[in-house]
C-alpha positions as CSV (number, residue, x, y, z in Angstrom):
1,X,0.0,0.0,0.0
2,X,1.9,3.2,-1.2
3,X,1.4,5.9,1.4
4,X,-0.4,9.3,0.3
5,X,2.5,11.4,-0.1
6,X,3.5,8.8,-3.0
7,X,-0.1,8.9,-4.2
8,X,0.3,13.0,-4.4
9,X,4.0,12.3,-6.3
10,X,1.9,9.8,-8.6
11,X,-0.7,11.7,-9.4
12,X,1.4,14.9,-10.1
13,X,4.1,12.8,-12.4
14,X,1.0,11.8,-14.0
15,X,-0.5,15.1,-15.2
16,X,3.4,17.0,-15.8
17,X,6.7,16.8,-15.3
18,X,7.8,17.5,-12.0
19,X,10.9,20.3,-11.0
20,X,13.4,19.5,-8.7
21,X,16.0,22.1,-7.4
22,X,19.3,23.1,-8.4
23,X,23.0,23.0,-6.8
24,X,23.7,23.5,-2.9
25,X,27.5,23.7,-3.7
26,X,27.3,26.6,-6.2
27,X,24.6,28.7,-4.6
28,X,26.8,28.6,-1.0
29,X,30.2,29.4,-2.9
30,X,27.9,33.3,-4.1
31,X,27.7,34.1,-0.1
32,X,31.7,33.2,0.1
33,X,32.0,32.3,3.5
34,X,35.2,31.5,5.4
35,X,36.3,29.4,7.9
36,X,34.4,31.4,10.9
37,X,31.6,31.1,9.3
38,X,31.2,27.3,8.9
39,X,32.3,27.0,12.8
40,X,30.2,29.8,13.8
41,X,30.0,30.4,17.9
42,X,29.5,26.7,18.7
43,X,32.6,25.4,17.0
44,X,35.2,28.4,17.2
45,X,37.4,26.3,19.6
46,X,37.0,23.3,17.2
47,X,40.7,21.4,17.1
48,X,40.2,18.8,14.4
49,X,40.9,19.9,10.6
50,X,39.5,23.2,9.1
51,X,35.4,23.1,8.6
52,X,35.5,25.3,5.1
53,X,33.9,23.0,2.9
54,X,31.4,21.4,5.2
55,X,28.7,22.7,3.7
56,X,26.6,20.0,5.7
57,X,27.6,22.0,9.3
58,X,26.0,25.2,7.6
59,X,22.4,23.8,8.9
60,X,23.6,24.3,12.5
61,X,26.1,27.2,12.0
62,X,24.6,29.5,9.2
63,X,21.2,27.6,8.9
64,X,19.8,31.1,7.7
65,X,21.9,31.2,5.0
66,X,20.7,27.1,3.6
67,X,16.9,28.4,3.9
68,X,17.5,31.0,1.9
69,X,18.6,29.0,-0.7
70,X,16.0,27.0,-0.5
71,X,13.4,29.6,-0.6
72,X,15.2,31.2,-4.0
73,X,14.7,27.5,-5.6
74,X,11.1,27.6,-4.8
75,X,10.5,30.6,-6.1
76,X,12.4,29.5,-9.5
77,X,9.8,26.8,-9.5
78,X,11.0,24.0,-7.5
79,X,8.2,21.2,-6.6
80,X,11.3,19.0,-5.0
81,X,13.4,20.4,-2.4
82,X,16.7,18.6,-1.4
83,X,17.7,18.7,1.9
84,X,21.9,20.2,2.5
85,X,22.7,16.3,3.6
86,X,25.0,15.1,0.5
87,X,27.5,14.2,3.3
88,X,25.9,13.7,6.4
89,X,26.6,10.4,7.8
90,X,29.1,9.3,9.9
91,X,31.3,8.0,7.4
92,X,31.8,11.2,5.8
93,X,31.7,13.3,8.8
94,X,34.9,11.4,10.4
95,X,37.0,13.5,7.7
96,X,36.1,16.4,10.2
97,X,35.8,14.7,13.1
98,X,32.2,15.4,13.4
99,X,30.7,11.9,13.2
100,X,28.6,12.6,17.1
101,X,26.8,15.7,15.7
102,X,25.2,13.5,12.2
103,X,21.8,13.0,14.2
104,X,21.6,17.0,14.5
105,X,22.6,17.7,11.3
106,X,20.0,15.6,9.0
107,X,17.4,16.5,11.6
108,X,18.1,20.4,11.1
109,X,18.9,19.8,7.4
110,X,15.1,18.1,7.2
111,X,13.6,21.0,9.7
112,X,14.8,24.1,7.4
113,X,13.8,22.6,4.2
114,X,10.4,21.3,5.8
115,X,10.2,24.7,6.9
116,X,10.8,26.4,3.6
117,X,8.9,24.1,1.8
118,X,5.6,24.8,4.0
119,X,5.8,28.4,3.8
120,X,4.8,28.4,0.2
121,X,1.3,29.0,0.3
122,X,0.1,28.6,-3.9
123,X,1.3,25.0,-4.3
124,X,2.9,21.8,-2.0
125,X,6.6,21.3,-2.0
126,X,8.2,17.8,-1.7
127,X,11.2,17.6,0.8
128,X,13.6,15.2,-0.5
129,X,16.1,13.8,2.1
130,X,19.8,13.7,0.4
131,X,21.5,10.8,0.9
132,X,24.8,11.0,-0.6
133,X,27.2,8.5,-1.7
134,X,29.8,8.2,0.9
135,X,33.5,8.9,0.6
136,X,34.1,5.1,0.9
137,X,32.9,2.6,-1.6
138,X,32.4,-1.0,-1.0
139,X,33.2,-1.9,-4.2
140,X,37.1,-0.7,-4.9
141,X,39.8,-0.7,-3.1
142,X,42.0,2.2,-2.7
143,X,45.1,0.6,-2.0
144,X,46.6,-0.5,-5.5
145,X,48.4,-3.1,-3.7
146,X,45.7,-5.0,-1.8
147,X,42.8,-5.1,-4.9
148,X,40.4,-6.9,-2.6
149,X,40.9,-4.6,0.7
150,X,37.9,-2.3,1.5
151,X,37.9,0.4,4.1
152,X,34.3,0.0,5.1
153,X,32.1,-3.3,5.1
154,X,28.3,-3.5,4.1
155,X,26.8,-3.4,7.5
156,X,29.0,-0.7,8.2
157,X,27.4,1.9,5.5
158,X,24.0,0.2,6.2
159,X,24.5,1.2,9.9
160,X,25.8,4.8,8.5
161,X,22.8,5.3,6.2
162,X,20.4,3.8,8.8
163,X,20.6,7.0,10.8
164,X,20.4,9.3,8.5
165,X,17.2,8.1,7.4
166,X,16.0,8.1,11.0
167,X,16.9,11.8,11.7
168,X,15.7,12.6,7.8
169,X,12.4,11.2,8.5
170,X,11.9,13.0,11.8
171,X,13.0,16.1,10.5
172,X,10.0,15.9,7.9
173,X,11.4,14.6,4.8
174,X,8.7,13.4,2.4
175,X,11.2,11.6,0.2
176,X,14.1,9.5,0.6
177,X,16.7,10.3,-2.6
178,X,19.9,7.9,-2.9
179,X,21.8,9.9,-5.5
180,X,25.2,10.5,-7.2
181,X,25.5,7.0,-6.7
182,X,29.0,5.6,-8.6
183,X,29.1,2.4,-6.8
184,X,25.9,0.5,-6.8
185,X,26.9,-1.9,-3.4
186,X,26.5,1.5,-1.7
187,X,23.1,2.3,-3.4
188,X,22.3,-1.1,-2.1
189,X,23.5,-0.6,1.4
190,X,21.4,2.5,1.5
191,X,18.1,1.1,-0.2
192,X,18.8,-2.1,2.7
193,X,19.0,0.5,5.3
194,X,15.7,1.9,4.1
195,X,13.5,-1.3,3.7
196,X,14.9,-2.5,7.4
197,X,13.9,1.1,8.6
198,X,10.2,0.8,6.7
199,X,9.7,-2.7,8.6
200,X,8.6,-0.3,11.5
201,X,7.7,2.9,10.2
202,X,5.0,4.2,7.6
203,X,7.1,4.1,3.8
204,X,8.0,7.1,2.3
205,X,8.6,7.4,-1.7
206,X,12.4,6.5,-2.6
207,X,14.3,8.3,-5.2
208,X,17.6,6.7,-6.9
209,X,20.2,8.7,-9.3
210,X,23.0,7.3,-10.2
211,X,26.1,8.7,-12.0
212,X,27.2,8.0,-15.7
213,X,31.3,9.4,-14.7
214,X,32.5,9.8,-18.5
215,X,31.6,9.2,-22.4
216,X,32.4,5.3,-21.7
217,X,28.4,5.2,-20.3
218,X,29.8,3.5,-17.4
219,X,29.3,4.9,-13.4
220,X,32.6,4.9,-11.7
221,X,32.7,0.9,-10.6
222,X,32.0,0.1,-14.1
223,X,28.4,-0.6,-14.8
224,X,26.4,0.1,-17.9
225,X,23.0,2.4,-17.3
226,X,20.7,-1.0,-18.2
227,X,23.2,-3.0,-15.4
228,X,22.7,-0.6,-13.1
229,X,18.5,-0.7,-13.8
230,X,18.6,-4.3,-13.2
231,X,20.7,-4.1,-10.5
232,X,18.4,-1.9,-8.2
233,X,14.8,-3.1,-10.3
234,X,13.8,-5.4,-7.2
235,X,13.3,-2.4,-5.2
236,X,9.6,-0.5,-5.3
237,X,11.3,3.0,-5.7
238,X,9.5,5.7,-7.2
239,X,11.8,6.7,-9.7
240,X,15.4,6.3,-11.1
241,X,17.5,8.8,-13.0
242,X,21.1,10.3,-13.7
243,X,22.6,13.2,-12.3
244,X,26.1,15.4,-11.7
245,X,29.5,14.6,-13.6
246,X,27.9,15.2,-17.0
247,X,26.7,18.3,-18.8
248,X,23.4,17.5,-21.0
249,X,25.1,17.2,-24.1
250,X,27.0,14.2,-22.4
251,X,24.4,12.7,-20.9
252,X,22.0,13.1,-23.1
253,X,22.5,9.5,-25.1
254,X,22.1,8.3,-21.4
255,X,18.5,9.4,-20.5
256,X,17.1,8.3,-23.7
257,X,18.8,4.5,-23.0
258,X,17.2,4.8,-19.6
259,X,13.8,6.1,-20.6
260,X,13.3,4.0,-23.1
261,X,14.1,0.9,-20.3
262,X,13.2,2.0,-17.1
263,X,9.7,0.8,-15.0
264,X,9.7,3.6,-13.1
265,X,9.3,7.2,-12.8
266,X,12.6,9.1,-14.3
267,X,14.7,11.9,-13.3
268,X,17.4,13.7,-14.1
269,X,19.6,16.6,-13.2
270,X,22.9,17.4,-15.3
271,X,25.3,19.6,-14.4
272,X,25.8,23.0,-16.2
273,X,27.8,21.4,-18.5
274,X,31.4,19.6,-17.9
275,X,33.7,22.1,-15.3
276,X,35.1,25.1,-16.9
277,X,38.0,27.0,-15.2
278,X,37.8,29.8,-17.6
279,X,34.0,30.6,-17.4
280,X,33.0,32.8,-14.7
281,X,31.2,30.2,-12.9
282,X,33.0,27.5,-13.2
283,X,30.6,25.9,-15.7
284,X,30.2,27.2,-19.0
285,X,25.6,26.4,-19.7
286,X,23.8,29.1,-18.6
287,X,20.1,29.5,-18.0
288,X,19.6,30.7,-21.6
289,X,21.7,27.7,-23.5
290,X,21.0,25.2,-20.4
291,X,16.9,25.2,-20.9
292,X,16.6,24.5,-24.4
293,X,18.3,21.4,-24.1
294,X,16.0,20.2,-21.4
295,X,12.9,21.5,-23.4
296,X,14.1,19.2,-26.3
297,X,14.2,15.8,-24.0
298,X,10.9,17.1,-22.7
299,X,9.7,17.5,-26.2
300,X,10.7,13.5,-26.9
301,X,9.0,12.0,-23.6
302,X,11.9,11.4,-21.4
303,X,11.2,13.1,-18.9
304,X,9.0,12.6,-15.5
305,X,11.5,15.0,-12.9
306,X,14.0,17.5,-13.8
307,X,16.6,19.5,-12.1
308,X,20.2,20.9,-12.2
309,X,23.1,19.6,-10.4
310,X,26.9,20.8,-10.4
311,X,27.2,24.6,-11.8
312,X,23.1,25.4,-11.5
313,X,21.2,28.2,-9.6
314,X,17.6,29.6,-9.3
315,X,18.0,31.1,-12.5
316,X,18.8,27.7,-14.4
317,X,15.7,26.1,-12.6
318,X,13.0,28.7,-13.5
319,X,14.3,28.6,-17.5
320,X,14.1,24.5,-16.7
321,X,10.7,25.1,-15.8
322,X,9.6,27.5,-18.5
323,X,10.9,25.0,-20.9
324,X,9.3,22.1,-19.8
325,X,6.2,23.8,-19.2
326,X,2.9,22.4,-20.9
327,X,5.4,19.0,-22.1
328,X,3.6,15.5,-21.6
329,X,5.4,13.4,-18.6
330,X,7.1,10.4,-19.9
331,X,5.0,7.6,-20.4
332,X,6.8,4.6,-18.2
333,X,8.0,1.8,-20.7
334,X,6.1,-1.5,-20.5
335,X,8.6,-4.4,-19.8
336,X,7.9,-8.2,-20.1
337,X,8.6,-10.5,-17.1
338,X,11.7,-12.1,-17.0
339,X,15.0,-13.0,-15.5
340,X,17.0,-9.5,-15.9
341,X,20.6,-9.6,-13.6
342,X,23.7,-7.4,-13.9
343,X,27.7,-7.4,-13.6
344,X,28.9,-4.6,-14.9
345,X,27.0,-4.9,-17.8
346,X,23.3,-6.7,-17.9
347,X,21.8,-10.2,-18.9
348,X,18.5,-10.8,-19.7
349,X,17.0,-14.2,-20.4
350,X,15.2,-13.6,-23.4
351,X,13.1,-16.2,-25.4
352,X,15.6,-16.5,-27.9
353,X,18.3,-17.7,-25.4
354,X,17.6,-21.5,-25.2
355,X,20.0,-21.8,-22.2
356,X,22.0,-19.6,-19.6
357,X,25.8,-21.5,-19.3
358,X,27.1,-21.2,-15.7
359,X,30.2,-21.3,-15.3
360,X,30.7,-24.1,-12.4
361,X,34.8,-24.4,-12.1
362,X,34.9,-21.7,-9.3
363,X,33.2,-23.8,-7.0
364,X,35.8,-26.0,-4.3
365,X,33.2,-28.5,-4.4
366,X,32.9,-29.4,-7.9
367,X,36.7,-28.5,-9.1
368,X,39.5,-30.0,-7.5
369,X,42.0,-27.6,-9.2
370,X,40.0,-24.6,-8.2
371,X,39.6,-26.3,-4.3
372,X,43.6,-26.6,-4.2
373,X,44.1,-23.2,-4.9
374,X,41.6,-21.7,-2.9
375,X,43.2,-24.1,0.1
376,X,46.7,-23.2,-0.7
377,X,45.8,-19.2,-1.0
378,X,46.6,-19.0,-4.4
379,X,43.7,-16.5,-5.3
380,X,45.8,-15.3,-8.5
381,X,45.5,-18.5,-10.6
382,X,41.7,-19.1,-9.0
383,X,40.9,-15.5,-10.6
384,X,42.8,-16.9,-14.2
385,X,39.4,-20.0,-13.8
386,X,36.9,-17.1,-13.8
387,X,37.9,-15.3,-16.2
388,X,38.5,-18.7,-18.3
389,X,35.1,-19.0,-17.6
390,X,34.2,-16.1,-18.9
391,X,36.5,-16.1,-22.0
392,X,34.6,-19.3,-23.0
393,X,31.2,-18.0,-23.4
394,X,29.7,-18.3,-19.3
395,X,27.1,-15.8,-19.1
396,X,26.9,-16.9,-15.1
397,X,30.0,-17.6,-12.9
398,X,28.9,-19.8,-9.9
399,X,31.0,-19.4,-6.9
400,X,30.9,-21.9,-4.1
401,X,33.4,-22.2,-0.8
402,X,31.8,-24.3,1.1
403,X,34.9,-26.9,2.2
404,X,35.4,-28.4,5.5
405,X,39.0,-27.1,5.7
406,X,38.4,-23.7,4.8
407,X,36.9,-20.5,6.7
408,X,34.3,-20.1,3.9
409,X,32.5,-16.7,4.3
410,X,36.1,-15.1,4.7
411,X,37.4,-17.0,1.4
412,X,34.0,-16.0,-0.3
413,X,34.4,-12.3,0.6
414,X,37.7,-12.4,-0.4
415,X,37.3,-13.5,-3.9
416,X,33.8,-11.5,-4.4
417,X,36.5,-8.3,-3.5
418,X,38.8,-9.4,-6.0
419,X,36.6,-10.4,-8.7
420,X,35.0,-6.6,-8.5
421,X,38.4,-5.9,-8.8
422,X,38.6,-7.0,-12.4
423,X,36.3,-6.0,-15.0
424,X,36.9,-8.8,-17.6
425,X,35.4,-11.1,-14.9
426,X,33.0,-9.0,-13.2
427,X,30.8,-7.8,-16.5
428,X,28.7,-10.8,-15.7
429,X,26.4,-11.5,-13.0
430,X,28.0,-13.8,-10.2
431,X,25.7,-17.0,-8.6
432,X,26.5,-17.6,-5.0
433,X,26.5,-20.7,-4.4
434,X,26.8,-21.8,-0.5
435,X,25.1,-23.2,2.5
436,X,26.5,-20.2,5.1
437,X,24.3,-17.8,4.7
C-alpha cells in the first residue's frame, strides 16, 4: 500500500513533469564564506581539521543562510526540495571529526527545508532527504596493492545510512533520494538501510540517481545504465534517474537509453555542463543555452522530474521550468517479465536464449584444481578460472566455498573483492552458491 505522499508524487508525475531544485555547492560558494563562518560560535574552539567546505555544518552554523537558498529554488519553481545532507553520515563526517553531531545535522537539514517548503502557500513542495554516496565505496579498493581490501564493510554503511534516514524522517522529509551514486553496493547498502527502517515505520517514496562518470556510459565501478536498472529493479522505488558529472550534451545518449528501459518514474539533473575553469562560474551552460536542451528531452517523452546539479542556480531552474512547461510526462516503458541480472554490464534471459551456461569451475566442491588453490591461498591462478570462464562464453559464474578445511565466508568475501576488482570477470552477473548464509 503506497502511502499518500507517494499517491500525491503519482498523481502529479501523471499530469506533468515535476521540478526538482538546483545546486547546494554553487549557490553557497555566491555568499563566500570563510572558515568562521562554517564553525560559527559553537565550533570556534574546534581542534580537528579546518570546517570550510562542510557545507553540511552550515544547517547548524549558518542555517539562515541554507533556507535562503532553499526559498530562492522555490521561487524559480521547485516542486522538489533537497535537503543540505550530501555528506551527512558518519562515514563522511569522520573526515572532520564530526561523526557525534550526524543525528543534529539531518534532523536540522530536514527541519529548514520542511520549513521552507511549508511556507509556500500557492502550491505543496516535496522535501527530499539527500543521501549521498559516501567517501568510501564497498566496491574498490584504494590501496593498489591490496585489490580486494575495502575500508568500510556492508553493514558498516548500512549502519551509517540507517541513521540518516532516521533523523531525515523525523526532520520531515517526504522523500528519501539515494543519489550521485558511482558504486551500486552502496546504493544497495542504502536502499537495505531503508526497507529495514520501513519494517517499522509508515514508507516514504524513494528516489535513486545514479552517476554516468565519463563518455564510456559507465558509473565509476563500471556498470552500464541497463546493469545498473537491473541491479536496483527489485526495489519499489518511485523513480530512477542520472545526475552530476555530465553536462546535458554528455548525458543526453544516457537518459534516452534509460527512458526507453526503465519501469519507473525518471529523473534527471545534469550539471551545467562539464567544469570550466575559464567561465565565470566555473561551468560554461547558462540558463539561456541550459533550458533548451531540457525542453528538447521534454519534447521527446523522457522526462517525468527534472533539475540541475553541479554549476546550477535559481536562475537555471525557473528557465528548466519554463521550458518544460505544458510538455507530456514520460510515459513509463512496459517491460515483459523475465529473469534481468547485472555485472557490470546486464543479462537478460530472453526467449531467444535456449539456455543460460554457468560457469561451475569456481566452486571448491565441484573443481578439485580450483579447491587446491583456494586451500593453498593461491587466489591469482583461481581468478585466471573465472575469467577462463568467462572467456569461453559463461554468461553466469557460480562461486561456491563451502569446504570443510576452509573459513568459507572469509574466502568468499575475499574472492567476491577481488573479482570486483577486475572487470573482464566481473561484467557478468555472479551465482552464490553456499550453505552459510
Amino acid at each position: 500500500m503506497i502511502s499518500s505522499t507517494e499517491k500525491a508524487l503519482r498523481d502529479l508525475l501523471s499530469q506533468r513533469i515535476l521540478i526538482l531544485d538546483g545546486a547546494m555547492g554553487t549557490m553557497i560558494q555566491q555568499y563566500k564564506l570563510q572558515e568562521a563562518d562554517y564553525r560559527g560560535e559553537r565550533f570556534a574552539d574546534w581542534k580537528g581539521q579546518d570546517l570550510k567546505g562542510n557545507n553540511d555544518l552550515l544547517v547548524l552554523t549558518r542555517p539562515e543562510v541554507i533556507r535562503e537558498i532553499h526559498g530562492k529554488y522555490i521561487a524559480a519553481g521547485a516542486d522538489i526540495i533537497e535537503t543540505n545532507t550530501f555528506n551527512s553520515t558518519t562515514i563522511s563526517q569522520a573526515d572532520y571529526g564530526l561523526e557525534a553531531i550526524v543525528p543534529e545535522l539531518n534532523l536540522a537539514a530536514a527541519r529548514l527545508a520542511r520549513s521552507a517548503a511549508d511556507a509556500c502557500t500557492d502550491r505543496r513542495i516535496f522535501v527530499a532527504g539527500a543521501i549521498g554516496p559516501l567517501n568510501r565505496t564497498l566496491s574498490i579498493s584504494r590501496d593498489v596493492n591490496d585489490p580486494g581490501k575495502r575500508e568500510v564493510t556492508f553493514e558498516e554503511v548500512a549502519a551509517a545510512y540507517t541513521q540518516q534516514i532516521e533523523n531525515l524522517v523525523e526532520g520531515g522529509a517526504d522523500v528519501l533520494l539515494v543519489e550521485t551514486i558511482f558504486d551500486t553496493l552502496n546504493a544497495k547498502a542504502a536502499l537495505f538501510a531503508i526497507a529495514r527502517f520501513f519494517e517499522n515505520h509508515p514508507r516514504l517514496p524513494v528516489m535513486v540517481s545514479g552517476t554516468i562518470t565519463d563518455l564510456s556510459g559507465r558509473t565509476l565501478t563500471g556498470q552500464t545504465v541497463e546493469a545498473f536498472l537491473n541491479s536496483l529493479s527489485h526495489f519499489p522505488i518511485l523513480s530512477i534517474g542520472l545526475n552530476c558529472a555530465l553536462g546535458p550534451k554528455e548525458m543526453r545518449p544516457y537518459i534516452e537509453e534509460l527512458s526507453n528501459i526503465a519501469p519507473f518514474f525518471v529523473s534527471t539533473y545534469p550539471n551545467a555542463g562539464l567544469p570550466d575553469p575559464l567561465s565565470p562560474t566555473g561551468f560554461p551552460e547558462t540558463p539561456e543555452s541550459l533550458a533548451p536542451q531540457l525542453q528538447d528531452w521534454a519534447k521527446q517523452g523522457w522526462l517525468n522530474i527534472i533539475g540541475g546539479c553541479c554549476g546550477t542556480t535559481p536562475g537555471h531552474i525557473r528557465a528548466i521550468a519554463d521550458a518544460v512547461k505544458g510538455f507530456k510526462p514520460r510515459a513509463i516503458a512496459a517491460r515483459t517479465r523475465t529473469l534481468r541480472l547485472s555485472g557490470l554490464e546486464p543479462f537478460t534471459a530472453r526467449p531467444e536464449i535456449p539456455f543460460i551456461n554457468v560457469g561451475e569451475r569456481t566452486n571448491v566442491t565441484g573443481s578439485p584444481k580450483f579447491a587446491k588453490l583456494i586451500l593453498a591461498g593461491n587466489y591469482d591462478e583461481a581468478l585466471a578460472v573465472a575469467r577462463q570462464q568467462v572467456d569461453a562464453g559463461a554468461q553466469i559464474i557460480d562461486i561456491n566455498m563451502d569446504e570443510g578445511m576452509l573459513d568459507g565466508a572469509a574466502a568468499m568475501t575475499k574472492f567476491l573483492n577481488l573479482i570486483a576488482s577486475e572487470p573482464d570477470i566481473s561484467r557478468v552477473p555472479v551465482m552464490i552458491d553456499s550453505s552459510k548464509w
